[in-house]
N, C-alpha and C positions, 0 to 999 in steps of 0.2 A: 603737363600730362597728368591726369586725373590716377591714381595707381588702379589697377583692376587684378581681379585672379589672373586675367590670362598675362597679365607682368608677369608676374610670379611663378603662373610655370614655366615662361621662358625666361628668368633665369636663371629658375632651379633644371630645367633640361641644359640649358647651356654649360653649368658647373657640370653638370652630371658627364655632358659631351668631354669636359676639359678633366674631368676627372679620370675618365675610358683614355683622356688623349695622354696624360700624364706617365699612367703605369705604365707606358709603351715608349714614351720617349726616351725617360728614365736610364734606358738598357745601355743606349749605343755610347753615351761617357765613360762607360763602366767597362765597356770590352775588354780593354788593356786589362784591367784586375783580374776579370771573369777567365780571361784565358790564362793567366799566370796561373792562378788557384789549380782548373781543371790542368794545365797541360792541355789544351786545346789550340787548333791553328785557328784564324780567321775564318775559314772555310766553314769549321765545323761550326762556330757560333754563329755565320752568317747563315746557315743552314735554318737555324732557330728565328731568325730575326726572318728570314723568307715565309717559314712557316707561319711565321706568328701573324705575316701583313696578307699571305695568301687565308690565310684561316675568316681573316677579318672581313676580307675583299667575300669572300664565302658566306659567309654569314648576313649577309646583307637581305638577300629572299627570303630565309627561312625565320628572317626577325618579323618580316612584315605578314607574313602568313600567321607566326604566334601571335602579334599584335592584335587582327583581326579575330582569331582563337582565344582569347584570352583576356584582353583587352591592355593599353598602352603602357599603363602604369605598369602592371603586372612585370611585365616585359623590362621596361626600361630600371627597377629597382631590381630584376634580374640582372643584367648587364652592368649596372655598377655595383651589387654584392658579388659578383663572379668575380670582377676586376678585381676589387681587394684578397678575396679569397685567392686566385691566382698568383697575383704578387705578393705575399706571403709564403705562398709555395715555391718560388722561384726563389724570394730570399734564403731559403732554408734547403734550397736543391743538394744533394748529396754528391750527386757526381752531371757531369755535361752532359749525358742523356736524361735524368731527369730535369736539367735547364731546358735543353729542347723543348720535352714533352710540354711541359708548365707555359713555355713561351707561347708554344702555341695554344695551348688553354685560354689561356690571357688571352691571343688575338678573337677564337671564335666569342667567347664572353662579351669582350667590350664589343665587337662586332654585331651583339643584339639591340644597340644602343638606337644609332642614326635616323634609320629609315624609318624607325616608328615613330622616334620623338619629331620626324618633321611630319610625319601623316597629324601625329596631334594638334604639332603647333598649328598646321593649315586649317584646322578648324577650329582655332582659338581666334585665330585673325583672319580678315579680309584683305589686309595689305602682306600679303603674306612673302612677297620678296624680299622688306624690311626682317619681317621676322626669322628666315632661313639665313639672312645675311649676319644677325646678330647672334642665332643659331653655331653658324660656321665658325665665330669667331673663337669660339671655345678651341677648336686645336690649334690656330697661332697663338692663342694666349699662353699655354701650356708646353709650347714647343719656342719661345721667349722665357720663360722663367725656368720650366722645371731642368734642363740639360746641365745649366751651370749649378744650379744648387745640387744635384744627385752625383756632380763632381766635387764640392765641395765636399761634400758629406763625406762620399767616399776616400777621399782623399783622408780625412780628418778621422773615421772609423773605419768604414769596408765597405764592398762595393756591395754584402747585404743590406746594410742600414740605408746605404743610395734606393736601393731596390723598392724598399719596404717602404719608402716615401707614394709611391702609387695605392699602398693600401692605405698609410695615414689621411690621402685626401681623399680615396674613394667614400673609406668609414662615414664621418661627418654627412657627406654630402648625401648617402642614402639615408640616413638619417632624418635632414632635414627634408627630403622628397619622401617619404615617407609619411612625415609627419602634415606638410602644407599642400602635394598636391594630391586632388581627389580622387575615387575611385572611378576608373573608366571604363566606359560597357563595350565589351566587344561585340561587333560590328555583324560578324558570322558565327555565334558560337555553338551553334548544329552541323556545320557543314565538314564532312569528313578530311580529315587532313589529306587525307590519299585524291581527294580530288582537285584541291589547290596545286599540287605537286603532279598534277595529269599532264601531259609532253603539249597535248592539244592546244588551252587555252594561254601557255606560257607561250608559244609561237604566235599566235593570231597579235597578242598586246605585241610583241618586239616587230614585228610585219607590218606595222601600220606605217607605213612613211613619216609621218612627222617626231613619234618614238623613234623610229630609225634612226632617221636623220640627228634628231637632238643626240639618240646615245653616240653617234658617230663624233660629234662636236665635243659630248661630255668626254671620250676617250683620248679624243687628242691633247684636251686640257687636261686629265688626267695623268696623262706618258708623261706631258712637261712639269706635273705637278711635282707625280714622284722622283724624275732626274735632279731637279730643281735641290727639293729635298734633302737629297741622298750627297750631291756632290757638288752644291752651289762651295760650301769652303773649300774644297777640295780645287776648284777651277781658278777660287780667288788666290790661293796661295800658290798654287803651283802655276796656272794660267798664267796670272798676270804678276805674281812677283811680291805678293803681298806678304807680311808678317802671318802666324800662325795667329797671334793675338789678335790683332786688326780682321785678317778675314773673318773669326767668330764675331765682330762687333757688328763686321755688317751682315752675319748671318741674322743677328738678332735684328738690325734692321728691317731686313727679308722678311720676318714673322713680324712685326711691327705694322710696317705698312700696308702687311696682307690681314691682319685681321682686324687693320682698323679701316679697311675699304670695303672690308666685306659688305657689314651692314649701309654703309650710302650705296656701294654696288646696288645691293637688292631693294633699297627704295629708289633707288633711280629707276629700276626696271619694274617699278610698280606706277610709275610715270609714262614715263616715254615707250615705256614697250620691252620686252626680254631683247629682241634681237639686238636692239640699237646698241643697250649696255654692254651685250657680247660682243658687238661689234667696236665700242672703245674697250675695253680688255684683251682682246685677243689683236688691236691696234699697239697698245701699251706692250706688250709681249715683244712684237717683232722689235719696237721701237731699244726694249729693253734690253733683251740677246743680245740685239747689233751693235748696239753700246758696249756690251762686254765682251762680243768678239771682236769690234772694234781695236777696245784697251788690250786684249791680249798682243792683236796682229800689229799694232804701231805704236805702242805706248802712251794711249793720248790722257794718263794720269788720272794720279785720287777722284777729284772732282768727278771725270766724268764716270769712271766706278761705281760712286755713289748714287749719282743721278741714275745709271743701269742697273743695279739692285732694288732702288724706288718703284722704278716702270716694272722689273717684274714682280715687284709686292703688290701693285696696281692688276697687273696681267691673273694672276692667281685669283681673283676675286670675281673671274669668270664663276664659280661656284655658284654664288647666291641666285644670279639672274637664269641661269642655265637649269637651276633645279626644282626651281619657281615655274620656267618651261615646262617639265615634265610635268607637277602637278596642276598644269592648264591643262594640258593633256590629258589629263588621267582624271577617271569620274571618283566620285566619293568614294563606291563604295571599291574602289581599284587602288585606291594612292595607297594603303599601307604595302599589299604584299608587290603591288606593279611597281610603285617607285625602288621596291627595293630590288626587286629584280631587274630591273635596267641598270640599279646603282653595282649590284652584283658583276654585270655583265660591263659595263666599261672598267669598274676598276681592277676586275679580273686581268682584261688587256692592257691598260693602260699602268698596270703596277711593270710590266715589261720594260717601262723607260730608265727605270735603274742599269739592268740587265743591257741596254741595248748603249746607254748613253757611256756607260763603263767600260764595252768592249769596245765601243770605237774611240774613247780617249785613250783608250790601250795601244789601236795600231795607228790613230792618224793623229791623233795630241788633242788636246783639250779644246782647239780652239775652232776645229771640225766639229767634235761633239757638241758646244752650243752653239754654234751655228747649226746644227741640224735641229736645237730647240726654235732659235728664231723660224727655219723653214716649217715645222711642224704649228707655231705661231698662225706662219703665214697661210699655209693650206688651210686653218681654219677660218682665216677671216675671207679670203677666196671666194670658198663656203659661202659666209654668211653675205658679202657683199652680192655675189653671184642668185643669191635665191632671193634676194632682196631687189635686185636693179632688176631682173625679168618675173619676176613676182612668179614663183616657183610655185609656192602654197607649202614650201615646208616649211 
């Protein structure tokens, strides 16, 4: 491969992505410390962690509309100096209402990041499934390295200095996007913001059926994104039985095989087509739940544990081909603020699978709540199989 600019800026957006993902992951090691210090319950700092992912989920429209205002760059070395700046704030918080407020800072900030950097990328490249695939990998990268070391850290200094590892890598990295990639011309930079933000045109784009349709697909993969997330260790040690130590090993597994599938995800569906790849991920998903509600309900051991953590590292990688969907969908001059308002509106919904997948391991056990992953799996492939074998047109 010949190196070109448009290298360069995807993988100074990708650092940039994994830099936004960092200062955020950073937090949830750290709880135990964070509520010693304030006197705080779990409640109250989960309060701050909601805010911080609803802020983020929020922030997804109003990046693509600045994008288009302003132009890409602008935006995106906004969102990674916000990040550091935030995370400095938070490290130096005074009391658990200003952790809140800061947290949530931190979410709207890195929240300006995504949706613009992938309207860029898509006009940097023509295979542009590869490139969102390689794009996404920036938050399993970030959510594999930085948890254990901002426990380290913390452990070894305080759960500040944990903290203030989100601004050490933001620093650098805007910096270097600073410095290598170029100024970008915005797209609309006459058109009054009061008009991008009109009720009118933001219904007509979500109205279309095949937007429908895809954001319907994107929210389901997002519900299992975030349960996944939030309470995959939590299932393996308590589920099925597993050491505290061990289940974090295959958590990192989990981010392992999901950000190194991303990028072939999104060139395979620069191939053979978006659906088909949605259609082996959202296969790999059910395949993979069932395995680990399987192992909970019969004990059928390590081995196959592992193999059901693999398939849903595989299953998460619905992203790249799925997002590469929208921007088929969506005209040039539509992909920065439309991509991100459809990204707004499922992960608004789909951040819900924490909340949903928590209270039902609450009253029926863990091994209900992923099995209600694998069904929600399967209603998507359903889906796509069903609009494919009678040729639907979504």
């Amino acid at each position: 491969m010949n190196w070109r600019y448009k290298h360069t800026a995807l993988a100074l957006c990708t650092l940039a992505f994994t830099s936004t993902m960092v200062a955020r992951v950073v937090i949830s090691p750290l709880i135990p410390r964070i509520r010693l210090e304030f006197g705080a319950t779990n409640a109250t700092v989960g309060l701050g962690l909601s805010g911080m992912w609803l802020a983020y989920a929020l922030a997804q429209f109003p990046s693509g509309v600045l994008g288009d205002r302003y132009g890409e760059r602008t935006v995106i070395l906004t969102a990674i100096g916000a990040t550091a700046v935030a995370s400095l704030l938070i490290a130096v918080s005074p009391s658990i209402v200003a952790f809140i407020v800061f947290t949530v800072v931190l979410g709207a900030g890195a929240g300006l990041h995504y949706s613009v950097a992938t309207s860029f990328l898509t006009r940097q490249f023509d295979d542009i499934g590869r490139a969102i695939g390689v794009h996404v990998t920036g938050a399993p990268a970030a959510g594999l390295a930085a948890p254990p070391v901002a426990a380290l850290v913390g452990s070894r200094y305080s759960w500040r200095a944990g903290i203030a590892l989100g601004a050490a890598v933001a620093a650098p990295v805007f910096v270097l996007f600073a410095w290598r990639v170029r100024p970008t011309e915005p797209l609309r930079p006459e058109q009054a913001m009061r008009e991008r933000f009109a009720v009118g045109p933001l219904t007509e784009v979500l109205s279309r059926s095949r937007i429908l349709y895809t954001t319907a697909l994107a929210t389901l993969g997002a519900f299992t994104w975030q349960a996944t997330a939030s309470f995959l260790p939590s299932f393996l040690e308590f589920g099925t039985g597993l050491s505290t130590g061990l289940s974090a090993l295959l958590f990192s597994l989990y981010f392992l095989v999901h950000g190194a599938s991303q990028p072939v995800a999104g060139s395979i569906s620069d191939r053979i087509g978006r659906d088909a790849t949605v259609i082996a991920t959202m296969a790999a998903g059910v395949v993979g739940y069932g395995l680990l509600v399987s192992v909970a309900a019969f004990g059928f051991g390590l081995p196959a544990t592992v193999v059901g953590v693999g398939f849903v590292g595989l299953a998460m990688s619905w992203g790249a081909p799925l997002q590469s969907r929208f921007m088929d969908l969506l005209s040039d001059a539509e992909r920065g603020a439309g991509f991100g308002l459809v990204r707004t509106v499922y992960m608004v919904v789909g951040a819900s699978g924490s909340v949903v997948v928590g209270a039902v391991s609450d009253v029926a056990g863990w091994t209900v709540a992923f099995g209600l992953l694998a069904g929600v799996m399967g209603l998507a492939l359903v889906t796509l199989v069903t609009n494919r074998v009678l040729r639907l047109g979504y």
